[in-house]
C-alpha positions, -999 to 999 in steps of 0.1 A, spaced: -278 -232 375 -252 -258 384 -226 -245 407 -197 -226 393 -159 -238 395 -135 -209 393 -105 -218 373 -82 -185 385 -55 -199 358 -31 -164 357 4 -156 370 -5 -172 410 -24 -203 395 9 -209 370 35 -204 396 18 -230 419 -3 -254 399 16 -255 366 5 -287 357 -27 -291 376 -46 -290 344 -25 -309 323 -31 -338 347 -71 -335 357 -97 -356 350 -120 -336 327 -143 -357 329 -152 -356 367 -164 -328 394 -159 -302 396 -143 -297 357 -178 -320 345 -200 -286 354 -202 -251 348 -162 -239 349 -155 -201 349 -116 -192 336 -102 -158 354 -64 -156 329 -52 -130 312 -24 -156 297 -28 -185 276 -29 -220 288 -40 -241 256 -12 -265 261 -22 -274 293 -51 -284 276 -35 -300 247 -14 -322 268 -41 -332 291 -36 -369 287 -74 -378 286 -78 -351 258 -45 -363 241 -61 -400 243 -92 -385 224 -74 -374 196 -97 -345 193 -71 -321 185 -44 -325 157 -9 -336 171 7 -304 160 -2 -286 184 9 -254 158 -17 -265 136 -45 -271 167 -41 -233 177 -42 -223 142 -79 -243 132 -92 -230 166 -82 -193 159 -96 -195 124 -128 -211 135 -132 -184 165 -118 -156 161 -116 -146 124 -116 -109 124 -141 -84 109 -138 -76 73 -127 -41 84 -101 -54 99 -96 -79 74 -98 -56 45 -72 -26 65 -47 -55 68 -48 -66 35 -48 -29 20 -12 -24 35 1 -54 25 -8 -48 -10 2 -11 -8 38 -22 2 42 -47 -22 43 -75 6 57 -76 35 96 -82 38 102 -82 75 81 -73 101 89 -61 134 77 -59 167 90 -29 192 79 -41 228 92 -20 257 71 -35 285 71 0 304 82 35 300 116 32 298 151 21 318 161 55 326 121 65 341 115 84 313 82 80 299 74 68 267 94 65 233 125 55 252 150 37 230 167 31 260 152 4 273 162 -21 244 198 -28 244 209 -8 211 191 24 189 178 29 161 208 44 142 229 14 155 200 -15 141 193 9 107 217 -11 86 213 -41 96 176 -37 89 179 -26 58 203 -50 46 179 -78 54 152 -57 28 179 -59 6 167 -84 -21 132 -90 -6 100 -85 -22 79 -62 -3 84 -34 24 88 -31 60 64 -34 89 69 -18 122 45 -27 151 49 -13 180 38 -9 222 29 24 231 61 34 248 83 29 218 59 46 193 93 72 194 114 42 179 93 32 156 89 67 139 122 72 137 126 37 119 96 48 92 114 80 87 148 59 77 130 39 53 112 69 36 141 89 32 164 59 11 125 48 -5 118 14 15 80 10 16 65 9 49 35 -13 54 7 1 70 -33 -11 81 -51 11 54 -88 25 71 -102 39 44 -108 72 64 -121 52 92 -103 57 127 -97 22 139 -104 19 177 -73 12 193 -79 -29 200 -90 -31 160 -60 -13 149 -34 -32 173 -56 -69 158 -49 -53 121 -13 -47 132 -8 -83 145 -20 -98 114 -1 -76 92 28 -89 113 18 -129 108 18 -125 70 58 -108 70 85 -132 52 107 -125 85 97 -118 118 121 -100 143 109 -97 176 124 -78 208 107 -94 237 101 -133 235 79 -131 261 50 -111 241 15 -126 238 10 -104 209 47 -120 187 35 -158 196 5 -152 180 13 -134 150 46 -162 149 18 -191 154 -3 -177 123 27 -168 103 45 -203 110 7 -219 95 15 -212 58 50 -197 60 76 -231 62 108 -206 69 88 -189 100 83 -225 111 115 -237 106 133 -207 128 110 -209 156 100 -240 163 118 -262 182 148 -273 175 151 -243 151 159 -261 117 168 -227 104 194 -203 118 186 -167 113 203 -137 127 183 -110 140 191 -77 128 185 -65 166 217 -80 175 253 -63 161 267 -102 164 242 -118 144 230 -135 174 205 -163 162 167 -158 166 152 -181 197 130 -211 189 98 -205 205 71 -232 197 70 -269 210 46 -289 187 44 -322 209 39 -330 246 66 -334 263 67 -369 284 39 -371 311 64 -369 336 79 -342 327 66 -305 340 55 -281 320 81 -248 330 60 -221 338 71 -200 307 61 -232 289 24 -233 302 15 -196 293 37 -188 263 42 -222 244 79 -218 249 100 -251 247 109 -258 277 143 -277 269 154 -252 240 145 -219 250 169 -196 248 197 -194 272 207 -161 283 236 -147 269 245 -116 280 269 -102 249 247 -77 242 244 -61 277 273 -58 290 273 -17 282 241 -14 298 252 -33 329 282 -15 332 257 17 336 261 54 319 291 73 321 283 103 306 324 114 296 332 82 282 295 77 264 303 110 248 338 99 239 329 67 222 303 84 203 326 109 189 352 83 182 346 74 146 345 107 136 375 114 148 391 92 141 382 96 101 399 133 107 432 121 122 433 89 94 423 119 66 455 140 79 475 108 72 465 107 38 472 141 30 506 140 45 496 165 76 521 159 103 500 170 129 476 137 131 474 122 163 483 80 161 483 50 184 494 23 164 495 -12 184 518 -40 169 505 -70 186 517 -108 193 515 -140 213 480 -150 219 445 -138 220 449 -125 259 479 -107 250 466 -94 223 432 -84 233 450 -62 264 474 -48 240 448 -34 222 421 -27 249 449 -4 268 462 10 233 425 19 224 421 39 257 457 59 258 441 67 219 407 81 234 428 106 257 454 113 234 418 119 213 441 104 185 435 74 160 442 37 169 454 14 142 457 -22 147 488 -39 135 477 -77 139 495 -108 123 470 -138 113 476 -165 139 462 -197 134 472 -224 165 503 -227 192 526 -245 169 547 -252 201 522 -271 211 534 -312 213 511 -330 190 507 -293 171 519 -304 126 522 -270 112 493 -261 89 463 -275 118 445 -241 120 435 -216 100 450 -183 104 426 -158 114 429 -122 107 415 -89 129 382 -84 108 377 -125 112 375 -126 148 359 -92 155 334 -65 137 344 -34 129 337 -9 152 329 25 129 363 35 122 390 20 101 413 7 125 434 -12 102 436 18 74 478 21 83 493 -8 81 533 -9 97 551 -23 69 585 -20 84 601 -23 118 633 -11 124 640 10 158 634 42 147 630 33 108 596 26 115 572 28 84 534 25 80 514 26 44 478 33 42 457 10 24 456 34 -8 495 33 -11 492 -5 -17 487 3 -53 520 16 -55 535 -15 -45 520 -39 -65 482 -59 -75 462 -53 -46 445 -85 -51 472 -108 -42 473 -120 -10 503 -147 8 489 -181 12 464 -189 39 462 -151 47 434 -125 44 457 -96 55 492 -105 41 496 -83 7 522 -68 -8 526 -40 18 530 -63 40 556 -79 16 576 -47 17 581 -52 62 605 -78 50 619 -78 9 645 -104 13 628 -130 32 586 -124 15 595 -116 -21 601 -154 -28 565 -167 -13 538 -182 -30 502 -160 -28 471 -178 -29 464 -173 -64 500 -192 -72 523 -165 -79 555 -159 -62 553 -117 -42 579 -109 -70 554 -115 -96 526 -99 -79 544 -69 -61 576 -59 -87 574 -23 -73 581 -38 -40 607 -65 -45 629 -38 -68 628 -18 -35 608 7 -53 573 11 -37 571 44 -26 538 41 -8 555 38 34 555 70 51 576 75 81 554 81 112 571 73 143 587 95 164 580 78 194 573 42 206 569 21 237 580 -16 244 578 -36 271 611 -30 292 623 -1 265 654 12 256 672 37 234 687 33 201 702 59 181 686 88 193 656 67 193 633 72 220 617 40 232 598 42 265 592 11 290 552 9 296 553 13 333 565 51 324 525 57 311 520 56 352 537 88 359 542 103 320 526 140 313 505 126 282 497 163 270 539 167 260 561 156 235 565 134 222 533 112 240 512 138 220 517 128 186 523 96 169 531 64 194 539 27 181 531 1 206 550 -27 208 534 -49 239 526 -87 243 509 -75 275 482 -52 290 488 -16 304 456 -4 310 457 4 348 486 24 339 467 44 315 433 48 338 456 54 370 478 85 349 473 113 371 467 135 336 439 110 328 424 104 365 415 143 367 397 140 331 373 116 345 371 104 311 366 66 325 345 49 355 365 48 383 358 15 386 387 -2 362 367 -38 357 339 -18 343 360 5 326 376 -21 305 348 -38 301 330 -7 282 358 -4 264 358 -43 251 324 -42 238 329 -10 222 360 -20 202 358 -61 210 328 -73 196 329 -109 180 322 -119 148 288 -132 141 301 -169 137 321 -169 174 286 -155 182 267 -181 169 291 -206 181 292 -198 215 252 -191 220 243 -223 201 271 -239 228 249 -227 257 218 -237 244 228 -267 235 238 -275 272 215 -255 288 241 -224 301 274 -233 315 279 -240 353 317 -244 360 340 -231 334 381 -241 340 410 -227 321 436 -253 318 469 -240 316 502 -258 316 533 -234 305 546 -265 289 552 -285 258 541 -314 269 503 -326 283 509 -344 312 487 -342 339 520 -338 366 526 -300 352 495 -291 375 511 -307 407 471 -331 402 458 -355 383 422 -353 369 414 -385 389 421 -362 421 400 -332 409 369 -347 387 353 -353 422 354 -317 431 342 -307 398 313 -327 396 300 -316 432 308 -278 423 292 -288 388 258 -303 405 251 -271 428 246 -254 397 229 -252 364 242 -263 329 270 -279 325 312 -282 326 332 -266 301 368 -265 299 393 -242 280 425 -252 276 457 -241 257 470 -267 234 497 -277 257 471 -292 281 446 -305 254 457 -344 264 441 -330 304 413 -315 289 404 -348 274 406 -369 305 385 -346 322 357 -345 294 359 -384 293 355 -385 331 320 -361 327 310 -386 298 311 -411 322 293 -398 352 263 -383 326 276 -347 329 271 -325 303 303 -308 284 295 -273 273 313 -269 238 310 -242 208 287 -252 184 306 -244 152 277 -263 133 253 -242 139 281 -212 130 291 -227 92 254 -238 95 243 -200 87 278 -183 84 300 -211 62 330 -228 71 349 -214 103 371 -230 131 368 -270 139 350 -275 171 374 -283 203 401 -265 218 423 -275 184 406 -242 162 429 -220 166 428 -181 176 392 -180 162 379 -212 187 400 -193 213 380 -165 211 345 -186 210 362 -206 242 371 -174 265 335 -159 256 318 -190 268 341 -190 297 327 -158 311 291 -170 308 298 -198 339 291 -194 368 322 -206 385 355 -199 371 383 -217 380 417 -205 368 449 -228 368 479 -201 360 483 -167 358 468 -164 322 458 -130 306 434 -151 290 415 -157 322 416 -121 333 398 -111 302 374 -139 309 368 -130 342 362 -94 335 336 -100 315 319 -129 339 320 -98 367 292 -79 340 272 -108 332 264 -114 368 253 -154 362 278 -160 390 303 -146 418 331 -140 393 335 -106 408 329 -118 441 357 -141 437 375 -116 417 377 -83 426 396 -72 453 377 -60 484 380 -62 524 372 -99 529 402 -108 529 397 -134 502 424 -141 471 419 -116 440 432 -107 407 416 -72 401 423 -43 422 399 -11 421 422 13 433 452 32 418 486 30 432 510 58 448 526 67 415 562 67 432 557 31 439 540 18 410 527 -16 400 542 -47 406 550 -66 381 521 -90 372 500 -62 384 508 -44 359 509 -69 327 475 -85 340 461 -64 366 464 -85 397 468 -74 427 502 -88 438 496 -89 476 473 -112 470 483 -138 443 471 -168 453 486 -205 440 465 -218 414 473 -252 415 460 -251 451 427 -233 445 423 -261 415 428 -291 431 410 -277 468 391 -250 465 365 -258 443 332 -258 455 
């Protein structure tokens, strides 16, 4: 017997000799004798690109289609298996969308087996969106599954049965399948699903069903092969986050290395997927058991306290938070409102004006963006948080209407022009000055809301009997409180303990977490950065097409290494404001830029757009690449949304300061709240040192979030308070900017 050559081509061999293979002369010793392979992964690319083999022309040049004629040729299964496969399908109809559960081991939390915990959501949460994608489809579901989340899966056939979904099953006949037969029925069961779903990209067992299923099935191919000519949302993710391209079907240039995931998998090397953390930061924020429990609760009560409303019971609890200026602002107001609601254990509402872009802006004509209402930028979060609507403002006359009284005021389906939001409730907030404006449909509010314009809608109830501004005051008996008393307030006492209108352009949210009442609940981490960040991605999440934008954005640069927020205060873009000029900073950029993977992306407000655009021109030049939303590959699956740039308005905003927190160095210009939010969610995603460079600590080094809670006779300072920086150690921007980056 000639000698052997052992081939040990597994998880060492791969690390070390990726391409070793791919570049070997077959047709020489020791490869031209007896070869013995020791893998337990695949390395048929390795093959395929071997340029000798290539040269033959052997194999097909899909390489799709070369797997496919080997595995029909070798390893056609038996006609049990065949015929078990093929039962199921028939039995349900088809197959609508098949799933694959993968846990990879027992379970996050070391418990074993059936542990929903390790994937990033549960069953309950992933229910809907499953079944809306059956909606419409011919055929039932198919659920395959790892051992350790058999749990998961039984719950998910128990869903299905109880609202009459068929569930496709391997039929046996009687016959009990050994356990490798039954997982080979399961996996082509799997391939012959219209839609495929998986949870792990990196399973053997998915790439093969996705290989055979991509054979005859052009919409399989067309999502996950690369570049993915067809977005589809996964109905793992709560943001619609778009299925990964798996699948090269060429070699790549002979120069060019195969990536290690790339040699055992078949991933694409230069589109797999990026990772984008919006889905983890809960899990990376860890368990807190009080506030877990709180959240869960949440929509339930806050269906109690919105129910009281309707029936006129004046003992339901409210936060209502009237919000302005611009997404940071905002987003604070709301993220502080949200958690003085979860102690007061009473219902937020959402007052939110469509905003469209900073007409202040030089360069701005009125009419550039879009507006964008609450439920276009973010998903609802189980609870109607916009079902009382403040209709009037008046220091004390404050009145709110429910979204039933808007009947009494006129045609619910009218709507002011270039609005979603804007009907004739919102018509009654100001008679004199809205009855006389066009709706979308062409008639004039006194047309569409008579009831309202003849001052006699009778659907506002007086609610407030207590609100909060930003410095406060007192009118008429009128108690209005300045935010820095939530700091030392007793929360459980009139009137904090029954209905409070918000009226803040800024963030109070320390003051909430560092009330002693609150503090002794232990209601929230101590840790505040965590603590809001929970509470973002509870209430916060973004709207499938921001999600799409900002994932395709990443992908399409490979991830993001430098994200910088430009800034300027003013109405004007010239570079001066900054106290540099690009010229001056672009080298500092690039270096910090070439340290690090991905590329430079740059928010900006639209006072510094003309900045913005010197900068991007400069990383043209030097072949840097710009990180930008993709908003094509948003309206691609979602339809028409915000214009790509830094021009889109509120909606692009919110696309911009998620793909700011996915950098890896952050580099601020001015005190922005739209930074801090930013950078409190970079500190989660851990791609970089944002909360190194952040978070306030012992080194000594500049900071914007303190961990710790004042002595309540001394307070906050100032822009502690509004933003949550540490005042002590403010730092000037302009000089970290222009020499500090590195």
């Amino acid at each position: 017997m000639p000698p052997r050559h052992l081939a040990p081509i597994g998880a060492t061999y791969a690390d070390k000799y990726p391409n070793a293979l791919r570049r070997a002369d077959l047709s020489a010793g020791p490869w031209n004798t007896t070869v013995v392979v020791r893998t337990w992964h695949r390395f048929l690319r390795e093959v395929l690109c071997n340029e000798r083999v290539a040269a033959s022309g052997l194999f097909p040049p899909d390489q799709l289609a070369a797997q496919r004629a080997l595995e029909e040729y070798l390893l056609a299964p038996t006609d049990a298996i065949a015929a078990a496969a093929a039962r199921g399908i028939k039995n349900g109809g088809g197959c609508a969308v098949g799933v694959h559960l993968r846990a990879k081991k027992a379970g996050r939390l070391g418990i074993k087996g059936n542990d929903q915990n390790y994937f990033q959501w549960t069953e309950a949460e992933v229910w809907p969106r499953l079944r809306k994608a059956l909606a419409g489809q011919p055929g039932g579901l198919f659920i395959a599954a790892d051992g350790h989340s058999q749990g998961i899966r039984a719950r998910f056939v128990a869903a299905a049965r109880r609202e009459k979904i068929a569930i496709v099953e391997p039929e046996w006949k009687g016959v009990a399948p050994s356990p490798a037969a039954a997982a080979l029925a399961e996996n082509h069961v799997l391939s012959r699903c219209a839609h495929l779903v998986p949870t792990d990209p990196s399973s053997t067992f998915f790439t093969v069903a996705a290989v055979r299923a991509a054979s005859s099935n052009p919409r399989v191919r067309a999502v996950y092969v690369c570049p993915a000519t067809v977005v589809e949302a996964s109905p793992l993710s709560p943001f619609g986050q778009q299925q990964p391209c798996f699948f090269e079907t060429t070699c790549p240039d002979p120069s060019v290395k195969l990536a290690r995931t790339d040699n055992q998998y078949g991933y694409s090397v230069a589109d797999k997927k990026v990772e984008v953390n919006l889905l983890k930061l809960n899990e990376q924020a860890g368990p807190h058991p009080p506030l877990d429990a709180a959240l869960a609760e949440y929509p339930a009560l806050h269906a109690r306290e919105l129910d009281k409303v309707r029936r006129g019971d004046e003992t339901a609890k409210i936060v209502m938070v009237a919000v302005s200026n611009g997404l940071g602002n905002r987003e604070h107001a709301v993220v502080s409102s949200f958690a003085l609601a979860l102690h007061l254990r009473a219902a937020l509402f959402v007052n939110w004006e469509d905003r469209g872009c900073d007409l202040q802006a030089d360069g701005m004509p009125k009419g550039t963006c879009a507006e964008a209402s609450f439920d276009d930028l973010f998903q609802n979060p189980g609870f109607d948080w916009q079902g009382l609507r403040l209709v009037h403002h008046d220091g004390g006359n404050d009145v709110a209407a429910t979204k039933e009284d808007d009947g009494a005021c006129g045609d619910t389906s009218w709507r002011a022009k270039k609005s979603t939001s804007k009907s004739c409730t919102w018509v009654e907030g100001d008679i004199k000055a809205r009855c006389g404006l066009a709706g979308e449909d062409g008639r004039l509010a006194s047309d569409a809301c008579p009831a309202t314009c003849e001052n006699k809608c009778h659907g506002g109830r007086r609610i407030v009997r207590f609100a909060m501004s930003y410095h406060g005051s007192r009118d008429g008996g009128h108690y209005i409180a300045e935010m820095g008393e939530v700091l030392r307030a007793k929360l459980s006492k009139e009137p904090w303990s029954r209905t409070v209108l918000v009226h803040v352009a800024h963030r109070y949210l320390r003051e909430v977490f560092c009330n002693a009442e609150v503090a002794a609940t232990g209601l929230f981490p101590r840790d505040p950065v965590f603590a809001q960040a929970r509470l973002e991605t509870f209430l916060l999440r973004p709207a499938p097409p921001v999600v799409a934008a900002v994932t395709g954005g990443l992908q399409n640069a490979g991830g993001c290494a430098v994200g910088v927020h430009l800034r300027s205060f003013h109405w004007e873009h010239s570079s001066s404001l900054f106290g540099w000029t690009p010229a001056e900073v672009w080298p500092k950029l690039r270096a910090a830029v070439a340290k690090r993977s991905g590329g430079l992306f740059i928010a900006t407000d639209g006072h510094a757009a003309g900045i913005r655009e010197q900068l991007v021109a400069l990383a043209r030049r030097d072949n840097v690449t710009v990180v930008e939303p993709d908003w094509a590959a948003a309206n691609t699956f979602y339809g028409t949304h915000a214009v790509g740039g830094t021009m889109g308005g509120i909606e692009a905003a919110l696309a911009e300061n998620h793909l700011l927190s996915h950098c890896k160095r952050l580099v601020p210009t001015d005190g922005s709240t739209f930074f801090s939010i930013a950078a409190v969610r970079a500190t989660l995603h851990k791609l970089g040192t944002a909360r190194h460079d952040y978070v306030c600590s012992d080194n000594g080094r500049p900071c914007l979030f303190g961990t710790t809670c004042p002595d309540p006779e001394v307070g906050f300072g100032e822009d502690e308070f509004h933003y949550g920086y540490v005042a002590e150690h403010k730092w000037s921007y302009e000089v970290i900017t222009s020499l500090g980056v590195n």
